[in-house]
C-alpha positions in Angstrom: -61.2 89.1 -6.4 -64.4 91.0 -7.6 -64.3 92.5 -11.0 -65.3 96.1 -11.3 -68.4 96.7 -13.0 -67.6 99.6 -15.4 -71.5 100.7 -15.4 -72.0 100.4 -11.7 -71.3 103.8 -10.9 -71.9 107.2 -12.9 -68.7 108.1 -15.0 -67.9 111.5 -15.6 -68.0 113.5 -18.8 -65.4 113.7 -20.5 -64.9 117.7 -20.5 -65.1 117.3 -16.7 -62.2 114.1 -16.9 -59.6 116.9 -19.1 -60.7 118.9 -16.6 -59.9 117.8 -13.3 -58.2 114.7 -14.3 -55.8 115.1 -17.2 -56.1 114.5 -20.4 -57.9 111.4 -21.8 -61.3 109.7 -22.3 -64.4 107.6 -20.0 -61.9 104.7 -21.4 -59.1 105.9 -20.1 -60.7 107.2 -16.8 -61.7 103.5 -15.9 -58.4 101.9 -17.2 -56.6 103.7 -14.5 -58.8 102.3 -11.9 -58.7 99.1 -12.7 -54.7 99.8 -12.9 -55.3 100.4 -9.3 -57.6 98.0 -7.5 -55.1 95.0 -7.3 -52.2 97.6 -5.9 -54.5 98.6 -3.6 -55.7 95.2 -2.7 -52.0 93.5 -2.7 -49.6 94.6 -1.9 -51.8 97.8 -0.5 -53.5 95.4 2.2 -57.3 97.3 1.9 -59.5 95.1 3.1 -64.0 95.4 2.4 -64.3 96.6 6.2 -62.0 99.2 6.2 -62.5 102.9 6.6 -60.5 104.6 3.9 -59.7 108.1 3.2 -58.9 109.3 0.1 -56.7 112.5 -0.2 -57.2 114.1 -3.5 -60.4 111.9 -4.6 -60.8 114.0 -7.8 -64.1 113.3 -9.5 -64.7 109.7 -8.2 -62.0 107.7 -10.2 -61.1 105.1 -7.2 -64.5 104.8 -6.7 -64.6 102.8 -9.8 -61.2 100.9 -8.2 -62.8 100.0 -4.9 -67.0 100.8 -4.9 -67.8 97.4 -5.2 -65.1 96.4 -2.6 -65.7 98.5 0.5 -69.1 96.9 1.9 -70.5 98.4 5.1 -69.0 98.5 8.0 -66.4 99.5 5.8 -66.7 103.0 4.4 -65.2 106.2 2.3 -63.9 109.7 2.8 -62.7 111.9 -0.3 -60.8 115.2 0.2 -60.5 117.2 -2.7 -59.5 120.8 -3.2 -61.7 121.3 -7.1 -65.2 122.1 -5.4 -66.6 121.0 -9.0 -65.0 117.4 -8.1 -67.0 117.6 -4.9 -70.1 118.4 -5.8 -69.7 116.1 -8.6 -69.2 113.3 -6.5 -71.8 114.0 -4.1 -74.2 114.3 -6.6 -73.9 111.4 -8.5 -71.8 108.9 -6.3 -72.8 109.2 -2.8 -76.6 108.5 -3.8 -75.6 105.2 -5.2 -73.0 104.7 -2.2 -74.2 106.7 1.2 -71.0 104.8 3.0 -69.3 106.7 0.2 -68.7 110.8 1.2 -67.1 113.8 -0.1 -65.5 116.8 1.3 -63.9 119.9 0.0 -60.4 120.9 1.1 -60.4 124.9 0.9 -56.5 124.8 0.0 -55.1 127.1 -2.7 -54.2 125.7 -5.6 -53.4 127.7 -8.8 -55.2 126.1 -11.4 -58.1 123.9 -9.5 -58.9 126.8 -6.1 -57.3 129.9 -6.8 -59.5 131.1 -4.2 -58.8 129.0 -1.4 -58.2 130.3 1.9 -55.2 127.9 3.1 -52.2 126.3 2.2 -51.5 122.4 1.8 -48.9 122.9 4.4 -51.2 124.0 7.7 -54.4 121.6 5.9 -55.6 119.9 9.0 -57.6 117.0 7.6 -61.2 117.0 9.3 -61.3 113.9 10.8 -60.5 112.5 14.5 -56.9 111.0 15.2 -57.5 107.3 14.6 -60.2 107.2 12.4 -58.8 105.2 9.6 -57.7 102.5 8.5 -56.3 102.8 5.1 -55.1 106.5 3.5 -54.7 106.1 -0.1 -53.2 109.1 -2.4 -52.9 108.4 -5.8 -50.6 111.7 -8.2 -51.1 114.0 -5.1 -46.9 113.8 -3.7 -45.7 114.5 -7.6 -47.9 118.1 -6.7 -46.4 118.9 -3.6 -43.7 120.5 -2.6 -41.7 119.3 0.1 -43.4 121.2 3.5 -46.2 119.9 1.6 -45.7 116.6 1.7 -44.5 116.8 5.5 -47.2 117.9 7.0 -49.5 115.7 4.7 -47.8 113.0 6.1 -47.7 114.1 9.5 -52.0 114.3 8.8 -52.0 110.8 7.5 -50.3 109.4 10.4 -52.2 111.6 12.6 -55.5 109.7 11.1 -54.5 106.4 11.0 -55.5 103.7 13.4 -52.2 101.8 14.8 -51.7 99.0 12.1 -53.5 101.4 9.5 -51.8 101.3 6.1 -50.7 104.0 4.0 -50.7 104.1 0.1 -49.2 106.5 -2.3 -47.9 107.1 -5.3 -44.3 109.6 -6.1 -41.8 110.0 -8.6 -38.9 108.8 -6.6 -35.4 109.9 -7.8 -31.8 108.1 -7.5 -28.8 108.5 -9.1 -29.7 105.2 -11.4 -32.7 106.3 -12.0 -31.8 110.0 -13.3 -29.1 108.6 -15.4 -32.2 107.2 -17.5 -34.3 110.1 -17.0 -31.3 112.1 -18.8 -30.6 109.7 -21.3 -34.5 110.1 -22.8 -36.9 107.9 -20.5 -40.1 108.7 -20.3 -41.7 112.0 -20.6 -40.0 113.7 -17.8 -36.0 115.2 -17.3 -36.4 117.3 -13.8 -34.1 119.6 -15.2 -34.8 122.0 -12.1 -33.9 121.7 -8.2 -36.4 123.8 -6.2 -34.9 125.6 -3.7 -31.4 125.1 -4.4 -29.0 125.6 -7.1 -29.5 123.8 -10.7 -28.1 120.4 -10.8 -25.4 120.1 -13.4 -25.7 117.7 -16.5 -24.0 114.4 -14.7 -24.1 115.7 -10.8 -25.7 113.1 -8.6 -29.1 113.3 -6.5 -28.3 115.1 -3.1 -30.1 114.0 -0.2 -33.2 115.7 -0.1 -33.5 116.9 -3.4 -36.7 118.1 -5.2 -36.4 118.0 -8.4 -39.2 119.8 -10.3 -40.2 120.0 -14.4 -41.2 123.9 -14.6 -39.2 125.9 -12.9 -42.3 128.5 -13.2 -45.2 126.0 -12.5 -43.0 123.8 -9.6 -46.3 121.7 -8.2 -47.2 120.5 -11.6 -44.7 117.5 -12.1 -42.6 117.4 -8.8 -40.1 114.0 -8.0 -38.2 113.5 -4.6 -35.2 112.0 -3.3 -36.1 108.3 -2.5 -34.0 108.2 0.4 -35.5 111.3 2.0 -39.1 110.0 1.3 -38.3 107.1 3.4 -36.8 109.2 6.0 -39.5 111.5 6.1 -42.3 108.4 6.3 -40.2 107.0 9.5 -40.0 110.4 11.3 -43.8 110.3 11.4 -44.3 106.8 12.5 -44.6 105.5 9.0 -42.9 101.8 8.2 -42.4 101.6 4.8 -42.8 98.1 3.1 -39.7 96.6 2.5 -40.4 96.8 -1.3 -41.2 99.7 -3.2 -43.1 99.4 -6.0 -41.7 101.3 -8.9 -43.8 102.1 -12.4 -43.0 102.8 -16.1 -42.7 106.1 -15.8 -39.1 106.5 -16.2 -39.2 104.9 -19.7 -38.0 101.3 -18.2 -40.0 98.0 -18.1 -42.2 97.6 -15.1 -45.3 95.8 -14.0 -46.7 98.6 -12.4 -47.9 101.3 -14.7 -47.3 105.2 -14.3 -46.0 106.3 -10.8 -44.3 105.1 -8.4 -45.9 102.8 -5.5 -44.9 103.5 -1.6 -46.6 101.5 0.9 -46.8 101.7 4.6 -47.5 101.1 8.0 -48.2 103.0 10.8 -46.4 101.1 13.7 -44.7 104.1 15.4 -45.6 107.5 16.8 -43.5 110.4 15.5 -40.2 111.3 16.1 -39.2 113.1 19.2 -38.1 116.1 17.4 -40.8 116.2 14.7 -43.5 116.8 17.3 -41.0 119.7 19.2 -40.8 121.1 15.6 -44.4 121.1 14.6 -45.2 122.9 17.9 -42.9 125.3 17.5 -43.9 125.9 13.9 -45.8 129.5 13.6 -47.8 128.6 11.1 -50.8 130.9 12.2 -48.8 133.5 11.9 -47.5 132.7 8.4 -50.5 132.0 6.9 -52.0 135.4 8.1 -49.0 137.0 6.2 -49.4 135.0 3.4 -53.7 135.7 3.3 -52.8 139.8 3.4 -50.0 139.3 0.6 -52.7 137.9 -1.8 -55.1 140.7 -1.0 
């Protein structure tokens, strides 16, 4: 496997990293990308050829996971909502990697597009059905809430190629799981339930849950109910692996750092009733009477 060459590629500043991609240094920025590029090799499946999209591509950090690794015919799309990450990236990134492109997502978002003119639930990625071959979404599910992360999937299976592959990273919650969480693992407790009633001190994850840090800032740390993640991927045509790949997060051991690791396959179309309820779905309609509430 080729190593990444650290200097190969423009690295941000490190105002911009805190900025746009949390807290930490140009160390830090390139240890999470070489965290990344053997997931994403095995047991991701991305092979040099393929054309990969990128959902949330920040300022460039899987470039430095995968820019010596996807050669022509191969090539890369980002999506990202900060238009400073984009113009970032085309600036310094795509001159150095033409196969390597940027695009901005005009979808509101508090802190990184307050300004944006639609929400992550009617986002129509701007790309042909079939194009790709690998999605990869790395901390973009623990920011979205759950229409959110249905109709993102319902986009990345839309994209997809039969056979494509699917790779992205949650906070997935079970009982076991919470039981550590509550006892002081890791940084996180999900001491709020959006949309439904608080969950009391030793009650059990429902089916479905969404389990949030803040009840006043929900998208900033947000973890789901495993079996409703894997329900959710099949609906759309999405075979999850048969192992999931679960990180440190929660406090435990693991070999994978950070978040959890869902990979998939697209092997399916979706669901009978998913495609009746995203016709019938008025978003349009919505979204104009969610554009005149903000004005």
């Amino acid at each position: 496997m080729p190593s990444v060459d650290a200097t190969a590629f423009p690295i941000p500043s490190r105002e911009l990293i805190n900025t746009l991609s949390g807290p930490g240094d140009e160390q830090e920025f390139l240890a999470v990308a070489r965290m990344y590029r053997p997931l994403l090799i095995a047991p991701g499946g991305l092979q040099p050829h393929h054309r990969v999209l990128d959902v949330g591509s920040g300022i460039g950090r899987m470039v430095h996971a995968v820019g010596d690794y996807i050669t022509p015919p191969g090539g890369y799309d980002g999506i990202e909502i900060a238009p400073t990450g984009v113009r970032w990236c085309a600036d310094h990134i795509t001159p150095t990697l033409p196969h390597f492109r940027f695009h901005h997502a005009d979808v509101h978002n508090q802190v990184y597009n307050p300004a944006g003119r639609r929400r992550a639930r009617v986002y129509r990625f701007p790309f042909a059905d079939g194009t790709f071959d690998f999605v990869l979404l790395t901390s973009v599910f623990t920011h979205l809430l759950p229409r959110d992360v249905s109709h993102y999937l319902d986009e990345i299976a839309r994209v997809l190629k039969p056979g494509g592959r699917m790779f992205g990273t949650f906070f997935l919650l079970s009982d076991e799981r919470m039981k550590v969480v509550r006892a002081g693992g890791g940084p996180f407790r999900f001491p709020h339930r959006y949309g439904k009633p608080p969950l009391a001190p030793n009650q059990a994850v429902g089916y479905g849950d969404c389990l949030v840090e803040y009840e006043d800032r929900p998208e900033q740390v947000v973890g789901y109910d495993e079996r409703w993640v894997a329900d959710q991927l099949a609906a759309c045509g999405l075979t999850p692996d048969a192992e999931t790949y679960y990180g440190e997060w929660d406090g435990r051991p693991s070999k994978y750092n950070g978040q959890d690791v869902v990979c998939a396959t697209k092997t399916g179309v979706p669901a009978f009733a998913r495609r009746v309820r995203t016709a019938l779905r008025l978003d349009g309609l919505r979204e104009v009477l969610w554009r005149l509430r903000r004005k």
